[in-house]
C-alpha positions as CSV (number, residue, x, y, z in Angstrom):
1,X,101.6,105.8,80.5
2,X,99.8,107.8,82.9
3,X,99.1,111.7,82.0
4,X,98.6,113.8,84.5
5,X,98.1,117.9,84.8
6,X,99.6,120.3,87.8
7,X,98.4,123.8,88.5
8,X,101.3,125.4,90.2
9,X,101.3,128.9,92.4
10,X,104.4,130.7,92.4
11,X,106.1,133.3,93.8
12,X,105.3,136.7,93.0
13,X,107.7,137.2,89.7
14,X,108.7,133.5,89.6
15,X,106.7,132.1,87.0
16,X,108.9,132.4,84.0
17,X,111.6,130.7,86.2
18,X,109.9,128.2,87.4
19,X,108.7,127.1,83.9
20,X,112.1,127.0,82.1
21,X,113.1,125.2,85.6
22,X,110.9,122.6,85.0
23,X,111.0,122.1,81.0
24,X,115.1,121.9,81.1
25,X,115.2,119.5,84.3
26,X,112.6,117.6,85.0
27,X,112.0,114.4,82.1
28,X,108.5,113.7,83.0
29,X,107.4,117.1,82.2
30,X,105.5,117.4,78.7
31,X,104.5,121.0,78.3
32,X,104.3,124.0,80.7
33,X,101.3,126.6,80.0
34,X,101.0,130.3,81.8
35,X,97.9,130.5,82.7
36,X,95.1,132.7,84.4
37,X,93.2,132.4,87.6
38,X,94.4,131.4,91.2
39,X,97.5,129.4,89.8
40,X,100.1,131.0,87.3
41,X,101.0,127.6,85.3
42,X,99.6,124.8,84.3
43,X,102.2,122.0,83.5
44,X,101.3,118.4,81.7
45,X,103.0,115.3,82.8
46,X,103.7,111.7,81.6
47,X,104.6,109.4,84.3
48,X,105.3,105.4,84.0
49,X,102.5,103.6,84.8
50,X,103.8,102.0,87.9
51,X,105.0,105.5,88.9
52,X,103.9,107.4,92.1
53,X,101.7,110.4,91.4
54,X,102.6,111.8,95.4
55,X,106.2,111.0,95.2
56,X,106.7,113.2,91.7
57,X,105.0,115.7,92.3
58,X,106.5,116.1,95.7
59,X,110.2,114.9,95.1
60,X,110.3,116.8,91.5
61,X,108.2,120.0,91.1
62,X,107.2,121.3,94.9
63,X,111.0,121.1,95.5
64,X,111.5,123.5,92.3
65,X,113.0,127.2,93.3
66,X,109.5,129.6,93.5
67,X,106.8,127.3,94.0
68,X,104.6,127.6,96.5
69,X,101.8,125.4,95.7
70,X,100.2,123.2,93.4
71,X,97.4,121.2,92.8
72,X,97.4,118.0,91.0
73,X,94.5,116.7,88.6
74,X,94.8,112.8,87.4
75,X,93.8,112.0,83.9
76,X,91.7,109.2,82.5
77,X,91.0,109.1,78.6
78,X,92.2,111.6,76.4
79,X,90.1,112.1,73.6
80,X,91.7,112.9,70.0
C-alpha cells in the first residue's frame, strides 16, 4: 500500500464541494483536511502498490467539479 498526500486549489467557494465530492466518490481517498496557505485542501490517499500515482490523480481528483490544481507529495515511511 502506497500513501500519498494531494494539496488541491479550488475554485473560489468550491472547497466544501469538492471535499464531500471526493470523500463520497472516490475509494482511494482516506481523509480530506481544509487547510491554509496557497491550496484550500489537503487530501490523504492509499493507492495499490502497483497503482499509478499520474493516472489517479489525473483520472480521479483533477477531473473533480471545482478543482483547479493540485500538487501531489509521495510518501515513504510513516512513523507511529
Amino acid at each position: 500500500m502506497q500513501t500519498i498526500f494531494v494539496m488541491v486549489k479550488c475554485e473560489l467557494g468550491k472547497a466544501y464541494q469538492v471535499a464531500d465530492e471526493a470523500v463520497q466518490n472516490v475509494d482511494k481517498v482516506s481523509e480530506v483536511h481544509s487547510i491554509s496557505g496557497q491550496y484550500d485542501l489537503l487530501m490523504k490517499c492509499y493507492l495499490n502498490d502497483d497503482e499509478d500515482i499520474g493516472h489517479f490523480v489525473c483520472e480521479h481528483l483533477q477531473k473533480l467539479p471545482g478543482i483547479k490544481d493540485t500538487f501531489t507529495l509521495i510518501t515513504f515511511k510513516a512513523f507511529a
